[in-house]
N, C-alpha and C positions, 0 to 999 in steps of 0.2 A: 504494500500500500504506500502510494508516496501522497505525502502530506503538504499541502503548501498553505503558509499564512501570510503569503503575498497578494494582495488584491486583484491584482492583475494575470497571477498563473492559475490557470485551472488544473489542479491535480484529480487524484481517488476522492480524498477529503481537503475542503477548504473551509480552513478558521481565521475570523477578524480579529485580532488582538489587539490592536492598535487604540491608547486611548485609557488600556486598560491592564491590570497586573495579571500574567498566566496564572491559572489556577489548576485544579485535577482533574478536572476538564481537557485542558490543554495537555498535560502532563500523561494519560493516559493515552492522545489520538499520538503523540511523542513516541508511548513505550511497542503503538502495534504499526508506528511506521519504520518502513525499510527505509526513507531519503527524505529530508524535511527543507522543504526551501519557504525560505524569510525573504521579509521587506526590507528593504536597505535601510530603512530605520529604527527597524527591530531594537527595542530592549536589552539593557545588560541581564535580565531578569532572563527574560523569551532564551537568550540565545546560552545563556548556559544552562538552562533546564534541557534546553537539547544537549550540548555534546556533555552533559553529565552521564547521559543514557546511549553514549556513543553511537550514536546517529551519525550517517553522514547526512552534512548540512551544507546549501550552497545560500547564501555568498559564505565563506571560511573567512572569520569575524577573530578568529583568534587573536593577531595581532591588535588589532582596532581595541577589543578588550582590555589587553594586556597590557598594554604601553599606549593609553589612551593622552589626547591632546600633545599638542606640541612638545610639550614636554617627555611627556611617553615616547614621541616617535623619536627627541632627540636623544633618549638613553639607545634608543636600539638600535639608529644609527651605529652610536660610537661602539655597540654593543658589537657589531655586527664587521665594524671596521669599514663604512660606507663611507666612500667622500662625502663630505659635506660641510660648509664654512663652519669657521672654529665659533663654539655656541659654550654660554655661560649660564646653567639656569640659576633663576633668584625666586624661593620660594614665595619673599615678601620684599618690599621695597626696603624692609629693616636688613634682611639681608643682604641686598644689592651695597646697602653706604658701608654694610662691614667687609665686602669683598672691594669696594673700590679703596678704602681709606683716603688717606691726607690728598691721595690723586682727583678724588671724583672721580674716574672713569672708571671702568670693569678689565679688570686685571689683562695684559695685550689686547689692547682692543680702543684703539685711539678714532677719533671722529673722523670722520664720518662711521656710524654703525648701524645697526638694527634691533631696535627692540619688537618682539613680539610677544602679547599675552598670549595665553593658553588656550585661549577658546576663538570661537568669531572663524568665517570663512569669506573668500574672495577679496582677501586684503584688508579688510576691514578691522581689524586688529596690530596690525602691520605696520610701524614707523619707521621711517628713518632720523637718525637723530644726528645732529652736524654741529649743536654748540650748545655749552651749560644750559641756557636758555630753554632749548628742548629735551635737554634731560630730565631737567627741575618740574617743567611743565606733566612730564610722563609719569615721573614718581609721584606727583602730587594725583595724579590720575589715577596710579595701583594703588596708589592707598586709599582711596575713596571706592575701587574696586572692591579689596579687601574688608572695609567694613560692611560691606552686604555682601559679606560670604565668597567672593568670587578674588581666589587668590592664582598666583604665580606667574610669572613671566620669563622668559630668556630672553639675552642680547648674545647679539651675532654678526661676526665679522661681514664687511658690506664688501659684497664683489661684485667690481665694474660688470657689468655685462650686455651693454648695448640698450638699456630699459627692454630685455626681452626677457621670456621666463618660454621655457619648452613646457605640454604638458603633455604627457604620456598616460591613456585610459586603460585601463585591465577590464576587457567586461568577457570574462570566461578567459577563452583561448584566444580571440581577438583583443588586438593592440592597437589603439592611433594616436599618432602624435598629430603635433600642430602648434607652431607656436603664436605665444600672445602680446603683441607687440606695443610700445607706449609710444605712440607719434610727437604728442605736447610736452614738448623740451620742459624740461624742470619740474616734470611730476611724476612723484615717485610710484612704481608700482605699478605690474602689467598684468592686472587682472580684466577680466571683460567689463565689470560693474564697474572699473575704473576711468573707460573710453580706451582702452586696449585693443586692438583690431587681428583678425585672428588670418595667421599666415602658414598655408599646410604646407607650402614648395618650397622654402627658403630652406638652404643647407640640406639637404637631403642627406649626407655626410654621419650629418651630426645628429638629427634625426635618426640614422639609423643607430649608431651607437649609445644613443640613452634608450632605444626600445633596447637593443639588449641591455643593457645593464639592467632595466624596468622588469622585461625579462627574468634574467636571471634573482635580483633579489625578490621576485613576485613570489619563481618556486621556492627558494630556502626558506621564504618567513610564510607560504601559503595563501600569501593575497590574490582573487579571485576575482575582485571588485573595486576597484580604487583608482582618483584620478591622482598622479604624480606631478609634482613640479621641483622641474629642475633647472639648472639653466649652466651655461658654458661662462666662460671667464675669460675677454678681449683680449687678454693679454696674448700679444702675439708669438711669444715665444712659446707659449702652452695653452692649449682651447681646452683647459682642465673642466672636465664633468664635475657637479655640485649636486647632491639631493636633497630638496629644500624642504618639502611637505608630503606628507601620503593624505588624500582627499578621499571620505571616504561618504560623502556627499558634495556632489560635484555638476556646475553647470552643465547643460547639454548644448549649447548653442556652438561650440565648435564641432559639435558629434552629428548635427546639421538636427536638432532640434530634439522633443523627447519622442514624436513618433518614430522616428528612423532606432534612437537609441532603445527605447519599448521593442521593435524588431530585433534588434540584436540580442537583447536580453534575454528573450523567450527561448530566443534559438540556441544560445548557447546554455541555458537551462536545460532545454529538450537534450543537448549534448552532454549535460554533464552527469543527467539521470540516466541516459543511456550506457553511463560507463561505469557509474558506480551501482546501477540495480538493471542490466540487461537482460 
């Protein structure tokens, strides 16, 4: 019996969850399915009462779990030994003035940099900071974060990279890149909801070499479902690969919209049941 509690697949059995906490209800349709597929928003609750009961489960959420937010993804990075710019997390703003001391800054990591909090998508969280002015501004920011509950942030070395960001999608077996370009000199950040313009042809090179790498760290850590951003470093003597974020809700408008992306999902669902319950 394959079970899905995604809206949109029609399995054997389909359950809405969404909205609301799994119960024994859920837990049981769990213990008499062979293949359990989730909504890409699915619950920490939903998705580990499945692979408690070692289900195979599509999208494999394991990582996203385990090394949740920015922060998560930068331990597993280094975890992992993954390029990626050198990254300082600061649980609280208190911790950030004990790790800069008498310097103000965060320990190697001189202006221009990047602070990111831990939550927030499409850049939206995202700064660049280039003088005490917006440091001062940022902290006073996490700290007012912080008393309604929403803590941590990292800063991260800032590298040149032409305002472009590659982003590489995992949806099953299918890969697209495409990158997201910033045309308006002096603004930072090349995400779509930023005015970023999306470019599939450029460097095909280098495109190809971050699908592999996207590729290959996809299988080691099991990611299934995820948008990637990465991006190259101008520097003309080394077009060194960086991995910035794993997106694990992710615009479609470079995937050329959600119906096209809705197609691809289904299909590579139908493929993925097909291999683990033939």
């Amino acid at each position: 019996m394959i079970l899905s509690f995604h809206p949109l697949f029609e399995a054997d059995r389909n359950i809405i969850c969404a909205g609301r906490q799994p119960d024994t209800s859920d837990l049981s349709a769990i213990q008499a399915a062979h293949a359990v597929v989730l909504s890409q928003g699915c619950s920490r609750e939903l998705y580990e009462m499945v692979r408690q009961h070692d289900v195979p489960v599509f999208p494999n959420y394991d990582a996203r779990f385990k090394y949740p937010g920015k922060i998560g993804q930068a331990h597993l990075f280094q975890k992992l030994k993954t390029p990626h710019p050198k990254t300082i997390v600061c649980r609280t703003s208190d911790e950030f003035y004990r790790l800069a001391g008498r310097s103000g800054l965060p320990p190697g990591l001189p202006f221009p940099f990047v602070l990111k909090y831990d939550w927030g998508g499409e850049g939206s969280t995202v700064f660049l900071i280039s003088s005490p002015a917006e440091l001062s501004a940022q902290l006073e920011q996490a700290a007012l974060f912080e008393r309604s509950g929403q803590t941590g942030f990292l800063v991260q070395e800032y590298i040149p990279a032409g305002n472009r960001v590659l982003r590489v999608t995992v949806i099953g077996d299918t890969i697209i890149s495409y990158w997201r370009v910033q045309k308006e000199k002096g603004r930072f950040g090349a995400s779509v909801s930023n005015g970023a313009m999306i470019d599939r042809c450029a460097d095909p090179d280098l495109q190809e070499t971050a699908v592999k790498a996207v590729r290959d760290f996809s299988r080691r850590v099991r990611i299934n479902l995820a948008g990637f951003d990465l991006l190259f470093s101008t520097d003309p003597d080394e077009r060194k690969l960086f991995f910035l974020e794993i997106n694990y809700f992710f615009g479609r408008r470079g995937l050329g919209g959600s119906e096209p992306y809705y197609e691809m999902l289904m299909a590579e669902i139908e493929k993925w049941i097909n291999r683990v319950h033939p």
